[in-house]
C-alpha positions as CSV (number, residue, x, y, z in Angstrom):
1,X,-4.3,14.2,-12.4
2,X,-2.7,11.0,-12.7
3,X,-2.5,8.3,-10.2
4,X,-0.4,4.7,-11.0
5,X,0.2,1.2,-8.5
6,X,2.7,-1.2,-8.9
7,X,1.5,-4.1,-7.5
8,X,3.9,-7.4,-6.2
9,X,1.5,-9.0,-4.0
10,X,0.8,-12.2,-2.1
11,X,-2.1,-12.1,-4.8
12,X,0.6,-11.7,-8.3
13,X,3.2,-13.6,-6.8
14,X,5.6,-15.9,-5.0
15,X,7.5,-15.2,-2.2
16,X,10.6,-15.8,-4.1
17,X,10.1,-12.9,-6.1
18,X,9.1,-10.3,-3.6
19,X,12.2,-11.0,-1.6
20,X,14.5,-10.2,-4.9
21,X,13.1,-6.8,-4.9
22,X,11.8,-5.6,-1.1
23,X,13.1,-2.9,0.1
24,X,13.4,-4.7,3.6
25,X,16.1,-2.2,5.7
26,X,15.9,1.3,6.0
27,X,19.5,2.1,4.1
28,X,17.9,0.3,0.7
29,X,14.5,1.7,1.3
30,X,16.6,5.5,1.3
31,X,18.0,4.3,-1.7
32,X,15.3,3.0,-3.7
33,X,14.1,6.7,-3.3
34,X,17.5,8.6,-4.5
35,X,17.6,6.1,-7.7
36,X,13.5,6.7,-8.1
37,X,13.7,10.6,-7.6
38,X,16.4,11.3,-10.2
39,X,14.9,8.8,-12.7
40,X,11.6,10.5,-12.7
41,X,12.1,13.8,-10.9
42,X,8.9,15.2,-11.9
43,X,6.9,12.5,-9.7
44,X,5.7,12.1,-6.4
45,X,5.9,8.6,-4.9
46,X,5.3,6.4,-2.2
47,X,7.3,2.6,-1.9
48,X,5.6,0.0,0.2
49,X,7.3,-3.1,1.2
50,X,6.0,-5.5,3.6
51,X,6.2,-9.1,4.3
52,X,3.6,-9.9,1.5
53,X,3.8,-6.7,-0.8
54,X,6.3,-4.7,-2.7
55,X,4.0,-1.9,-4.0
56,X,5.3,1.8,-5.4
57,X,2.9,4.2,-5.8
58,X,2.8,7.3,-8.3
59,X,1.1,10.2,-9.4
60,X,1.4,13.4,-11.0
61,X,-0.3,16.2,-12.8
62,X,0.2,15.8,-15.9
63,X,0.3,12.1,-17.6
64,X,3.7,12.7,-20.0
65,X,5.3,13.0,-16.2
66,X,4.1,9.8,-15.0
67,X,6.4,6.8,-14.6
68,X,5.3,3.9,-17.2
69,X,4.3,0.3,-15.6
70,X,7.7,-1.0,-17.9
71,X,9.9,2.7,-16.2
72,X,9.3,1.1,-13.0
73,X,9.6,-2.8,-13.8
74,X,13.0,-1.5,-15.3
75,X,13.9,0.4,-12.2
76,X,12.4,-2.6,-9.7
77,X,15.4,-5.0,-12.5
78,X,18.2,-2.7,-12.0
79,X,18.2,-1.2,-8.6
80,X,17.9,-5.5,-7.3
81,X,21.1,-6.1,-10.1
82,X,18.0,-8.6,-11.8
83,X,17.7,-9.7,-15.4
84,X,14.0,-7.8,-16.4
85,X,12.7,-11.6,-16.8
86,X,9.4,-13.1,-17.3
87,X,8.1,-12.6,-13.3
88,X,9.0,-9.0,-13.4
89,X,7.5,-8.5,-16.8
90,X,4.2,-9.9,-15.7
91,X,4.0,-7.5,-12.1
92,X,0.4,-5.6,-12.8
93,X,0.2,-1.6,-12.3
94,X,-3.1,-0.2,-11.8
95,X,-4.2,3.6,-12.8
96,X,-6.4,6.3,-12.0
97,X,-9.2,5.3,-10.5
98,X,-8.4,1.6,-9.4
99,X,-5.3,2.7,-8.5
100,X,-6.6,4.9,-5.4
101,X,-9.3,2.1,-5.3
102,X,-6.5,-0.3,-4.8
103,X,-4.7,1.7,-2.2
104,X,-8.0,2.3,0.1
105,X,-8.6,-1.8,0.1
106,X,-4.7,-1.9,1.1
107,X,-5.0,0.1,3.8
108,X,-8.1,-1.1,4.7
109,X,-6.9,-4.9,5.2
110,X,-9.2,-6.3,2.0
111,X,-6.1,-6.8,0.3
112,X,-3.9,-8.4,3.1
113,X,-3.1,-12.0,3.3
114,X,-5.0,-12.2,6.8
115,X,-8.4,-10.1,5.9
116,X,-8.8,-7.0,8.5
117,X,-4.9,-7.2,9.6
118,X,-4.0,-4.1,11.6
119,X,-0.4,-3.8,11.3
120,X,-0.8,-2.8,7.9
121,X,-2.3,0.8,9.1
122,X,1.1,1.6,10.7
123,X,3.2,0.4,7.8
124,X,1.4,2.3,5.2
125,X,1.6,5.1,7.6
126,X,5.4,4.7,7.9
127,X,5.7,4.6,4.0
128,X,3.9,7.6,4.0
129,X,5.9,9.5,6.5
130,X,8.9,8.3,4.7
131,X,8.4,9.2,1.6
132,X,7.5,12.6,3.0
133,X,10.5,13.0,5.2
134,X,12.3,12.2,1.5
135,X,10.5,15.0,-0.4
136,X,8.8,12.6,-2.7
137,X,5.5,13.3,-2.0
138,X,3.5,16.5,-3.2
139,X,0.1,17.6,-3.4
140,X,-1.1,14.4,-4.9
141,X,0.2,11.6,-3.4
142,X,-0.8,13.8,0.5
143,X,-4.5,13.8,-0.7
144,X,-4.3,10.5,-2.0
145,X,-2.7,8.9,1.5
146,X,-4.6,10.9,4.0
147,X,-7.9,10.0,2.5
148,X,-7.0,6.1,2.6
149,X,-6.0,6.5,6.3
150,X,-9.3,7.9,7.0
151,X,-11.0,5.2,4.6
152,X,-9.1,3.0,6.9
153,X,-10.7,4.1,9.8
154,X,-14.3,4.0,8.8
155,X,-13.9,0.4,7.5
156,X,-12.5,-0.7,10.5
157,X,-15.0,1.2,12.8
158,X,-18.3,-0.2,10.4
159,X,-17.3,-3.3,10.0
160,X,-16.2,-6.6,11.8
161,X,-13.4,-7.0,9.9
162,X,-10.8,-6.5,12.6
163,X,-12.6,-8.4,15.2
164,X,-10.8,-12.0,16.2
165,X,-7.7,-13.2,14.8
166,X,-6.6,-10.9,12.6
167,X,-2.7,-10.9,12.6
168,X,-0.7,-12.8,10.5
169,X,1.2,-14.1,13.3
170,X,-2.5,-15.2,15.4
171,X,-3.7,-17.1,12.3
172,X,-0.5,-18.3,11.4
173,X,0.7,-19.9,14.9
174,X,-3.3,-20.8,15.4
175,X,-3.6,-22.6,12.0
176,X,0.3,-24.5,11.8
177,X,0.9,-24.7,16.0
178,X,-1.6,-26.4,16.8
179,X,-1.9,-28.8,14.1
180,X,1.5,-30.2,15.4
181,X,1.2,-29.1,19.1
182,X,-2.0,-30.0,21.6
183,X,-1.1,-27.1,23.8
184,X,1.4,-24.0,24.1
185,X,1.9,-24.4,27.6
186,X,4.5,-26.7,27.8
187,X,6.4,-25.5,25.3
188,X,9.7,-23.4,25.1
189,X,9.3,-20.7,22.4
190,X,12.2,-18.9,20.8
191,X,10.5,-15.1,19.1
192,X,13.8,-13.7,16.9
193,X,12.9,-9.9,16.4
194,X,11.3,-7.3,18.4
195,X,9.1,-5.5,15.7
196,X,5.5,-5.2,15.2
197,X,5.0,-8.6,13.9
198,X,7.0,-10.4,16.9
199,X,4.6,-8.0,19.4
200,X,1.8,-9.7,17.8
201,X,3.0,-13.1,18.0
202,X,3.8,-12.8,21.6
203,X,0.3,-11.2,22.2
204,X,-1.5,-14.3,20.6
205,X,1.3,-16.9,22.4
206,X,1.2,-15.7,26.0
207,X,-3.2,-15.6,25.2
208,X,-2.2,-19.7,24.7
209,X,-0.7,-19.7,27.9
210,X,2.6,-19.8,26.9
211,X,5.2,-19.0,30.0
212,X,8.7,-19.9,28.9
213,X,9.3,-17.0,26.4
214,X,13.0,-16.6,25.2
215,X,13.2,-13.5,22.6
216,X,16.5,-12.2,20.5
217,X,16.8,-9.5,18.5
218,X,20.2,-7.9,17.4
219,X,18.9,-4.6,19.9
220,X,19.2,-5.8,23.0
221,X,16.8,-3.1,24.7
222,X,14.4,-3.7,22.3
223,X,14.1,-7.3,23.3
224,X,14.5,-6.4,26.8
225,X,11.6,-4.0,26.8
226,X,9.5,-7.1,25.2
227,X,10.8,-9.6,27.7
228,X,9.6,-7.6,30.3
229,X,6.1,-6.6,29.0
230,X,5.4,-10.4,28.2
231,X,6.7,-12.3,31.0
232,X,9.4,-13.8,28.8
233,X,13.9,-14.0,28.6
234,X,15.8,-11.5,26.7
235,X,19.1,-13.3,25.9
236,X,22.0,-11.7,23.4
237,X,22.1,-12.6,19.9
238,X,25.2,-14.5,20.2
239,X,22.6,-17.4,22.2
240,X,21.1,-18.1,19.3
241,X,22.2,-21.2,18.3
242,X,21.9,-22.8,21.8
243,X,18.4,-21.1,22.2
244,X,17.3,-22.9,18.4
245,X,18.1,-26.2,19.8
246,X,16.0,-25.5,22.9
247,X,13.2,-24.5,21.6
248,X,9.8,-26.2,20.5
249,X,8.2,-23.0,18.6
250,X,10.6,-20.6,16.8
251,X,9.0,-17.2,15.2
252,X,11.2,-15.3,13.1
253,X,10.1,-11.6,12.2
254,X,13.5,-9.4,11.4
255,X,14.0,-7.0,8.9
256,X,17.4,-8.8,7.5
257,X,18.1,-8.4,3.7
258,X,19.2,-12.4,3.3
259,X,18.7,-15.6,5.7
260,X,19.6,-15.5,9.2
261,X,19.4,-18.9,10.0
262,X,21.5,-21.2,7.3
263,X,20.5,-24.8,7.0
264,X,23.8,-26.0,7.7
265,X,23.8,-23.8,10.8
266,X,20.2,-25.5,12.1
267,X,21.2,-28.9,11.0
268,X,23.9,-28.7,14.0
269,X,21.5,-27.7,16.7
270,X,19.3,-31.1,15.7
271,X,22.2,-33.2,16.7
272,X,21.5,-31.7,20.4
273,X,17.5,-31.3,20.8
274,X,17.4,-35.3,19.7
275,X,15.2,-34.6,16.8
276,X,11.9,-33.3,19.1
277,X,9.5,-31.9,16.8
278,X,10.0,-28.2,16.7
279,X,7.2,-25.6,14.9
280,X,9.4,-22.8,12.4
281,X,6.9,-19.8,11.4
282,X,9.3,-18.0,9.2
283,X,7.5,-14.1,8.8
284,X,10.6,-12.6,7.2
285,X,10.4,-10.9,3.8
286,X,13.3,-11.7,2.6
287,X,12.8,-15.3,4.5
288,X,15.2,-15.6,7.8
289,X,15.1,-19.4,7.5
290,X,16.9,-21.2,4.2
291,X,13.7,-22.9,3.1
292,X,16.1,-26.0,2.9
293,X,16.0,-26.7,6.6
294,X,12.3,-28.2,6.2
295,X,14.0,-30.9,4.6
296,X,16.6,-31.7,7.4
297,X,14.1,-34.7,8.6
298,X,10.6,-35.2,9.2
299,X,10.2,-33.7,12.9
300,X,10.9,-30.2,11.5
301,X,7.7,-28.2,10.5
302,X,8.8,-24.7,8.7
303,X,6.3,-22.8,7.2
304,X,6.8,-19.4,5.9
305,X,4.3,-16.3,4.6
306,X,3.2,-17.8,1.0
307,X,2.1,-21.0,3.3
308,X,-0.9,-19.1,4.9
309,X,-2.6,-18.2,1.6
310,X,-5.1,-21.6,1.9
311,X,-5.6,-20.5,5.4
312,X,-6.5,-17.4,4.8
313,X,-8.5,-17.7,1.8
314,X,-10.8,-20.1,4.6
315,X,-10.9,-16.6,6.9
316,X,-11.9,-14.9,3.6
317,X,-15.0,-17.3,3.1
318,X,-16.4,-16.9,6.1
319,X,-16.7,-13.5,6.9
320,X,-17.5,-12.4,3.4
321,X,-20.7,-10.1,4.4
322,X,-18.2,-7.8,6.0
323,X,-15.9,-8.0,3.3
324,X,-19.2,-6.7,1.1
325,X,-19.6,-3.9,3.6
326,X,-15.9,-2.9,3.2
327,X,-15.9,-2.7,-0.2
328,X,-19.3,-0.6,-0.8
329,X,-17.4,2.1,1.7
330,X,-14.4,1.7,-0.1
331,X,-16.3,2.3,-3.9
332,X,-18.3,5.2,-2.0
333,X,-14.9,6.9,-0.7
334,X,-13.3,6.4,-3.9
335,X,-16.1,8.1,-5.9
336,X,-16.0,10.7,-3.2
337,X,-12.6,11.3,-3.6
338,X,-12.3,11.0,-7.8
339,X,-15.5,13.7,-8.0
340,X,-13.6,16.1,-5.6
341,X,-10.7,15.6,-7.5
342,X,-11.1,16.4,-11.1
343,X,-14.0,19.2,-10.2
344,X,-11.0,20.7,-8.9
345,X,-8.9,20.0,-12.1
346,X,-11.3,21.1,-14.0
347,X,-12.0,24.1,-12.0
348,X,-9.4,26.4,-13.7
349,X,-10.0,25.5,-17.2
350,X,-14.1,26.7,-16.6
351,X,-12.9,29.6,-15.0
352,X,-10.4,30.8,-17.7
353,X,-13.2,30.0,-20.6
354,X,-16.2,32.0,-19.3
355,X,-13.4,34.9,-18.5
356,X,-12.3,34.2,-21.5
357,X,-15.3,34.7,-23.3
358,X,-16.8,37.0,-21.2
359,X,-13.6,39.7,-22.4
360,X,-15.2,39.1,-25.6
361,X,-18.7,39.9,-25.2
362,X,-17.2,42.9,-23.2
363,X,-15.1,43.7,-26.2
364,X,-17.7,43.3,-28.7
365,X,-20.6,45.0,-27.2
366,X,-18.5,47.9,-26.4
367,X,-17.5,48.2,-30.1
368,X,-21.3,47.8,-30.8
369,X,-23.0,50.5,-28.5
370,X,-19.8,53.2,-29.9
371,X,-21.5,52.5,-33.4
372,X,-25.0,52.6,-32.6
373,X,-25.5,55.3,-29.9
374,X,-29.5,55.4,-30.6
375,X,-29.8,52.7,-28.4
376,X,-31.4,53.6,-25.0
377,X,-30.6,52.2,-21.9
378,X,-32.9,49.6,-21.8
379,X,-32.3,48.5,-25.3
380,X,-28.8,48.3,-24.5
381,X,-29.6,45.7,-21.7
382,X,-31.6,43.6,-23.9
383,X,-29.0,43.2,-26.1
384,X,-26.6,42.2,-23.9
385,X,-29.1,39.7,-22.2
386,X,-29.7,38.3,-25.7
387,X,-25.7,37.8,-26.4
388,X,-25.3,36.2,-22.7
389,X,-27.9,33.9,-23.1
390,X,-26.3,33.0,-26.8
391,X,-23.0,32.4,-25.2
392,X,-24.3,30.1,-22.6
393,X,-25.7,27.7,-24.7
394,X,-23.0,27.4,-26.7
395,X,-20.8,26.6,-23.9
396,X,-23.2,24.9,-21.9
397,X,-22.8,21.6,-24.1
398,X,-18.8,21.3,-23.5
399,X,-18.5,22.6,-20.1
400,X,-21.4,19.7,-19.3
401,X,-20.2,17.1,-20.5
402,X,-16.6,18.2,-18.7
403,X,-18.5,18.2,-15.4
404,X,-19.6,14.6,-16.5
405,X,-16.7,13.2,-17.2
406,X,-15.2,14.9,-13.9
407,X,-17.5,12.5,-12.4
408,X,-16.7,9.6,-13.8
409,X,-12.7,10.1,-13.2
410,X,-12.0,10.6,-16.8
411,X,-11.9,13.9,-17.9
412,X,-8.1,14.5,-18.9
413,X,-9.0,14.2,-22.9
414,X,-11.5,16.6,-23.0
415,X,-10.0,18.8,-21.1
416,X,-6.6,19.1,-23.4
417,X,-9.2,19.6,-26.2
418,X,-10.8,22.0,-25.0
419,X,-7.4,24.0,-24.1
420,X,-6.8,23.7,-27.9
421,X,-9.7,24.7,-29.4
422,X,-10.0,27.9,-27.7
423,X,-6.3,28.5,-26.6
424,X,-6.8,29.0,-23.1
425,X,-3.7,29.7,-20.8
426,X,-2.1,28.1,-18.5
């Protein structure tokens, strides 16, 4: 049982390079799959791109089947058309043990930018079902998932990680807005996007007091069905350059594959708002805003995801006794799950050497009672007694220290070896 994570992360990296290889629309997400699946076919995987991860997940039986870290880095460099470069060559992939580890903090919200962040249940979840829905998982990869989702839950339900502002889009208009704004209320906000992200943005905004709401997103009903649940103005897309130079707060949260807003584009809607200040939070991954528009002049404040990580890292400082209470749970459940795991691998190969052996003790002492037919009943009993009782102690050395190393996570070695030494079948 082998289990592998490449890891792009807010933590390994810039935004820069998690935009050249997200997987940030469905069509390139479905994809990424096809080119993964017929480069290792005899793998089951899982791709995760978010706003502040690009993370593909592996595992398989046997390790010969497994994708190497440098496999994927070379399929990450040629499915994005990028040279395999120094960034890429440095991404970190985790195995076995810390790899599941790794997943169960992910899911959990110990890894995210914004500790206990709940959107990052439903898009694991959706990765999940995704990868399902394209045949890539199996056996490994449902165990592996289902147990983080329920790790998920117990974190979140015995701990306080998830209590106060816990979205990226809570800390990050809490944090940037106010240091530029006194108060919402007054403001006109622009929200481009109708996903998850937006929905928590408006949540946290219309808290603030916030009443003049104007939200665009390229599905009209999708905006209209926000509008009306927040109190807010669903316009058409083709407003938004009129609605940019109205508006004092802009959040962007699409799932477009370059820039929506071009700095050449904003500079003209600053020739009609009089150069107001106006607050940009940018949660795009790729970025919707050209990072050159926080240049246009001083009264424009853009601030993107890779800006929150000093924020954050504040939240992280102050609640770390529940982040110590996350983490036992997580080391328990990953313990939990490892043990139940490789007592199941090594299940079989137990199984087929006590039959093994036991055919020839059967063998053998058939072959000795046909010779010596003096023996009674009862001293045919005591001999077999005395030849069981030999054969477990010889086995009972390598079969223990299998069941040990089951324990610990690592028992893939010993197990080959003992295939070979005693030529047990498949």
């Amino acid at each position: 049982m082998n289990f592998q994570v490449v890891v792009c992360s807010h933590e390994q990296s810039d935004l820069d390079l998690r935009e050249k290889i997200a997987f940030p629309d469905e069509e390139t997400l479905i994809k990424g799959y096809d080119v993964l699946g017929a480069l290792f076919p005899k793998s089951e995987q899982v791709i995760l791109s978010t706003c502040n991860r690009v993370e593909i997940y592996t595992a398989q039986e046997d390790e010969e089947d497994l994708p190497t870290r440098d496999g994927i880095l070379h399929f990450l460099a040629d499915f994005h058309h990028l040279q395999l470069d120094a960034h890429i060559l440095k991404i970190p992939a985790l195995t076995d043990q810390q790899a599941v580890s790794h997943l169960f903090r992910v899911v959990s919200g110990l890894d995210s930018m914004v500790l206990g962040e709940p959107q990052i249940v439903n898009q694991v979840k959706q990765a999940y079902k995704v990868a399902h829905e394209k045949s890539a998982c199996g056996p490994l990869i449902h165990a592996w998932f289902q147990d983080a989702i329920h790790v998920s839950a117990r974190v979140r339900s015995e701990t306080a990680l998830a209590e106060g502002k816990v979205s990226i889009a809570s800390v990050a208009v809490g944090e940037f807005g106010k240091d530029i704004f006194e108060t919402f209320s007054d403001k006109e906000v622009l929200v481009i996007g109708a996903g998850e992200m937006a929905e928590e943005a408006l949540t946290y905004l219309t808290d603030e007091g916030v009443r003049q709401l104007f939200i665009v997103n390229r599905n009209e009903q999708r905006a209209a069905g926000l509008a009306a649940k927040f109190g807010g103005e669903s316009r058409p897309y083709t407003d938004l350059d009129e609605l940019l130079a109205r508006a004092d707060i802009i959040i962007s949260a699409t799932g477009a594959n370059r820039p929506i807003v071009t700095a050449e584009q904003f500079a003209r809607t600053r020739k009609l708002n009089r150069q107001k200040d106006v607050f940009i939070l940018d949660l795009g991954a790729p970025r919707d805003f050209e990072p050159a528009i926080s240049k246009l002049d001083d009264s424009v404040f853009l601030f993107d995801i890779d800006d929150l990580e000093q924020t954050c890292q504040r939240n992280r400082e102050l609640r770390r006794k529940e982040i110590n209470r996350g983490e036992a749970i997580i080391e328990e459940q990953t313990q939990k799950f490892m043990h139940a795991l490789y007592h199941r691998a090594t299940g079989p190969v137990v199984k087929r050497l006590m039959e093994q052996w036991s055919q020839v003790r059967d063998q053998e002492l058939e072959r000795l009672f046909a010779r010596m037919t003096h023996l009674s009943e009862t001293d045919q009993q005591e001999v077999t007694y005395a030849i069981d009782r030999v054969l477990k102690k010889l086995l009972h050395p390598p079969l223990q220290t299998l069941k040990d190393q089951a324990r610990e996570g690592t028992p893939h070695t010993l197990m080959d070896a003992l295939r070979r030494l005693f030529r047990l079948s498949e």
